[in-house]
N, C-alpha and C positions, 0 to 999 in steps of 0.2 A: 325931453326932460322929465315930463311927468312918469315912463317908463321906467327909467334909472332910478328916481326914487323911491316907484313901485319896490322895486327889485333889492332896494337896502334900505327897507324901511322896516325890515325885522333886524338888521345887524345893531350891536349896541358899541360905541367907541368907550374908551377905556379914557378917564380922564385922572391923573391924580393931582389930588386937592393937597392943600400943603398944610390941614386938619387929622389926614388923616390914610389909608389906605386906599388901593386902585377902587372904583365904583364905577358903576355902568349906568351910562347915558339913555340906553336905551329908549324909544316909546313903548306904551304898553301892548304885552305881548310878549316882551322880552323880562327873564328873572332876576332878579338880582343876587348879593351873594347869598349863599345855603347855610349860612352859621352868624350869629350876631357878632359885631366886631364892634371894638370901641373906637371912637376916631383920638381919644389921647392915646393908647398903646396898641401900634400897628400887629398885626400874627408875624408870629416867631422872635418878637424879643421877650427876655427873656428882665428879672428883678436883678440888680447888679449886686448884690448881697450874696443874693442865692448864689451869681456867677461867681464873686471871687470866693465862696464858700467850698463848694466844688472843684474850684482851681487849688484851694487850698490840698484840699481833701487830697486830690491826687498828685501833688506833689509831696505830701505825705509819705503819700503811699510808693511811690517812684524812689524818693531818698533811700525809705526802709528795703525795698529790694533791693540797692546801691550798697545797705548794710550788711544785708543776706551775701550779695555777690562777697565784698571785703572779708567776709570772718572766713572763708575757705580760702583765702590766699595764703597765711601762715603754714596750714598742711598742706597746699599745693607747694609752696616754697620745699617744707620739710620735704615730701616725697621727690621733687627735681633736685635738690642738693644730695640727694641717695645715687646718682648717677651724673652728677654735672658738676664741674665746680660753679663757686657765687660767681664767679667774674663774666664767666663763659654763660649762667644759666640769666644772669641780668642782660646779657649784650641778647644772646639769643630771642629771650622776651620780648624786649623791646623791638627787634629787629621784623621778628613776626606781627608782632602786633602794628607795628607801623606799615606794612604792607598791607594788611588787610582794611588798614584805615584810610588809607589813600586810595587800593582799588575802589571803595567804596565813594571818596570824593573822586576822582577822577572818572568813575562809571555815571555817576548824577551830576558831572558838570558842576560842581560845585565851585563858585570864583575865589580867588585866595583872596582874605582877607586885608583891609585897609591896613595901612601901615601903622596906624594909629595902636592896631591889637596888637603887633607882633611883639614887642615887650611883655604883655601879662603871658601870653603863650608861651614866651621864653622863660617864664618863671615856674607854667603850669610844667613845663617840659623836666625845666630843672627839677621840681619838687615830685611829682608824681610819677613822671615817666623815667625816670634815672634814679635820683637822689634818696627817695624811700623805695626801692626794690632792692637797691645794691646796699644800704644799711642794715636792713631787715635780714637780708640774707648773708649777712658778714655777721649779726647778731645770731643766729641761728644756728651758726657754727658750732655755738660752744652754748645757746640757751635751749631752755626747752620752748616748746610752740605755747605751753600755757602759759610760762611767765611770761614770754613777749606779748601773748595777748593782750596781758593785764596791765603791762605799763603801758601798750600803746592806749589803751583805755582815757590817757589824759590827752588825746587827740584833740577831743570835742573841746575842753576849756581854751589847747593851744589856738583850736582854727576860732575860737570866739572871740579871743582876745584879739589877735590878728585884724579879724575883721572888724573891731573895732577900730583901729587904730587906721585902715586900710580904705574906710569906708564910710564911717565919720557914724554907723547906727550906735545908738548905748540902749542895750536893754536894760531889761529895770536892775533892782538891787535882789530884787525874789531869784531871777533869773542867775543873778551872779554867784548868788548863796548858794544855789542848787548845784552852780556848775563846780566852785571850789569846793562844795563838801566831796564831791564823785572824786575830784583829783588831788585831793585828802587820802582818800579809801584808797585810792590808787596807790600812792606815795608809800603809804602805811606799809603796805600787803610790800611793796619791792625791797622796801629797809628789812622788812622780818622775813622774806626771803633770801636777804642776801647778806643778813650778818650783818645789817649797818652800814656795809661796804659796797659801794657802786662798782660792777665790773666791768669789766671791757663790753661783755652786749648789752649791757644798760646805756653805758654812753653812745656805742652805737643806736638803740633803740631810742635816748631823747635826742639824737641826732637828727633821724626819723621824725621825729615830732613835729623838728619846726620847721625840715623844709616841704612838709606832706602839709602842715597845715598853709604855709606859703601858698603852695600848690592848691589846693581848694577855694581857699580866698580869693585867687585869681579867676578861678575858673570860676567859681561861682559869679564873681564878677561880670568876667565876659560871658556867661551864658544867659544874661537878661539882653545882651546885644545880637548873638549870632545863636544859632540852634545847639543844643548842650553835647551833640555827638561831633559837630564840626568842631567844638573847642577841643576835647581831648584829641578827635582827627588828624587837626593841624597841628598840636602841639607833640603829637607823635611823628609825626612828618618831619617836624622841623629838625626835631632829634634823629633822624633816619640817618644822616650821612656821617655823625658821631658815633652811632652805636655797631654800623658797619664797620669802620676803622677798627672802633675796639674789637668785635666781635674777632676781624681779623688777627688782634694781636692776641687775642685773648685762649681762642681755641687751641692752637700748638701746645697751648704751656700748660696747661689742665686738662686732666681725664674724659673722657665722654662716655660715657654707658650706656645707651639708652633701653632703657630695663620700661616695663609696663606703667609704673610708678614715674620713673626719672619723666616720662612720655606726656604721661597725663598731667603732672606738675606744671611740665612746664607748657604744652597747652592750654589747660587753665587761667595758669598766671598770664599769659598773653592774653587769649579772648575773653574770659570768662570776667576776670577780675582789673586789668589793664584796659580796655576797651569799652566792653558790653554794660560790665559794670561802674564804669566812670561815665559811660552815657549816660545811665538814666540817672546817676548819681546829680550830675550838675542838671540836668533838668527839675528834678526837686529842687536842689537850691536855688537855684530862679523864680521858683514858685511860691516859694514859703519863709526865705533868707537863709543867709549863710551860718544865722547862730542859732537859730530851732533845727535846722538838718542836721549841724554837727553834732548836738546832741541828742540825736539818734542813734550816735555811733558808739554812747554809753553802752550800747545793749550789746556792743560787737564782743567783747570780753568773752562775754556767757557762752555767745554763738558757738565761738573757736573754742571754750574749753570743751564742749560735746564734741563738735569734728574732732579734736585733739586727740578725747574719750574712744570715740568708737572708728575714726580712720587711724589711729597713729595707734591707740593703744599706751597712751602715756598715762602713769600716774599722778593726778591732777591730788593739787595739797589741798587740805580743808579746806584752807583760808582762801584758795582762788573763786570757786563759788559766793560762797559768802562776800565777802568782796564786788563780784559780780552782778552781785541780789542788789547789793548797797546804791553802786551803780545806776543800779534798774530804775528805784526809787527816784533818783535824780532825775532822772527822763523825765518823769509825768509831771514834775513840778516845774522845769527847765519849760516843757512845752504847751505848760496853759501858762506860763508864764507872759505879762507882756514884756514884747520886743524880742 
């Protein structure tokens, strides 16, 4: 016996105290730890301030690239409706873009969701993946990409209100001011564009409105319960055996050209802006809410009028800028806003 203890009488056993971090038993001879630690805050946690300040921060910053990806959908649309009909370039979209979502869940094992979700996914399905591609591009027909940018500009008050009602938050009264003045200026710019008179891609356009805001609401929703890329995933999925159907009826009866433009279009509008960018879009709104993100979408107007500018070559009216600047202002006060 006395041998044995010779022989571990330099090892130190590891004991944790429930003050504080592991600490060494050792007898002397043996070191102890090489940096001072406090026994109230163990290494590696972290100020829970700091933590959700940072969570904030890059949720932030996740939505605002969700923005960047949206404001290129309008010219992607324009350029696919240059070789595709709407019917045929919405079935198509959706039809790729749902493939690439499912290899993606079906390569990582991802389990289908509780049944609990399949309803809000059936709304994300109906508002984002169908409902606002196939408006947008029936509005587009006959609008230009700046005006539609600018009406959809009232996105952000529709998906606030929404998510009020949806979700039981009430931002304050600063937050509400900020958000009706933007879709004021909105309103404004579409009556002096349009004579007074609502046309056919206007009503398609706030057609748009409410089931796109529908659509976020939900998904912002379920993206505090399941990962923000598996909600628009499944919700693309779900829509898969709908959008084949159509896609079938759809192609015979409309043109296809697939020109350089028509190609990238609608590439695009599948990954770039249907997918890529609804993923990281609902992971911001899980991070920071669904009425600070949407108005960040104030800023999508301005986006699209430059794409509009320098890929399309369209003559953008005074008023659309301006308008857009107006907008802008609403952001910063929408988002120190509380709630």
């Amino acid at each position: 016996m006395r041998a044995q203890d010779s022989a571990t009488a330099s090892r130190g056993i590891a004991v944790r105290t429930s003050a504080g971090p592991i600490r060494s038993t050792a007898s002397s001879g043996s070191s102890g730890p090489t940096g001072p630690t406090s026994p109230t805050e163990p290494v590696g946690t972290t100020d829970p301030a700091a933590q959700d300040q940072h969570r904030r921060r890059a949720g932030t910053a996740q939505a605002a690239l969700g923005v960047v990806a949206f404001s290129l959908t309008f010219p992607a649309t324009a350029w696919g409706l240059e070789g595709i009909g709407p019917w045929s370039f919405v079935a198509l979209r959706c039809v790729l873009s749902a493939v690439i979502a499912g290899g993606c869940l079906l390569a990582l094992r991802v389990p289908v969701p509780p049944r609990a979700h399949w309803g809000g996914l059936a709304v994300v399905g109906g508002g984002v993946v169908i409902g606002f591609p196939l408006l947008t591009s029936l509005a587009l027909q006959t609008s230009s990409t700046s005006h539609a940018a600018v009406v959809v500009g009232l996105l952000p008050l529709t998906t606030a209100a929404l998510s009020a009602l949806r979700t039981g938050v009430r931002p304050s009264r600063t937050f509400w001011a900020a958000a009706i003045a933007g879709a004021v200026a909105v309103l404004a710019f579409t009556a002096q564009q349009s004579g007074g008179k609502l046309s056919t891609a206007d009503l398609y356009l706030f057609g748009s409105l409410l089931v796109c805001a529908a659509g976020y609401t939900e998904g912002g929703r379920l993206a505090r319960e399941i990962p923000g890329w598996q909600v628009i995933g499944w919700a693309l999925v779900l829509c898969l055996p709908l959008t084949v159907v159509w896609a079938a009826i759809a192609l015979p009866h409309e043109s296809i050209q697939l020109t350089a433009h028509s190609s990238i279009g609608l590439l695009y509008s599948a990954i770039g802006s249907q997918f890529l960018g609804l993923l990281i879009w609902y992971r911001g709104m899980a991070a920071i809410g669904i009425p600070k993100a949407s108005q960040l979408q104030l800023a999508q107007p301005l986006l699209t009028l430059v794409w509009s500018l320098f890929l399309l070559g369209e003559d953008v009216p005074a008023a659309a800028p301006l308008t857009a600047v107006a907008v802008l202002v609403c952001i910063a006060v929408t988002q120190r806003a509380r709630g």
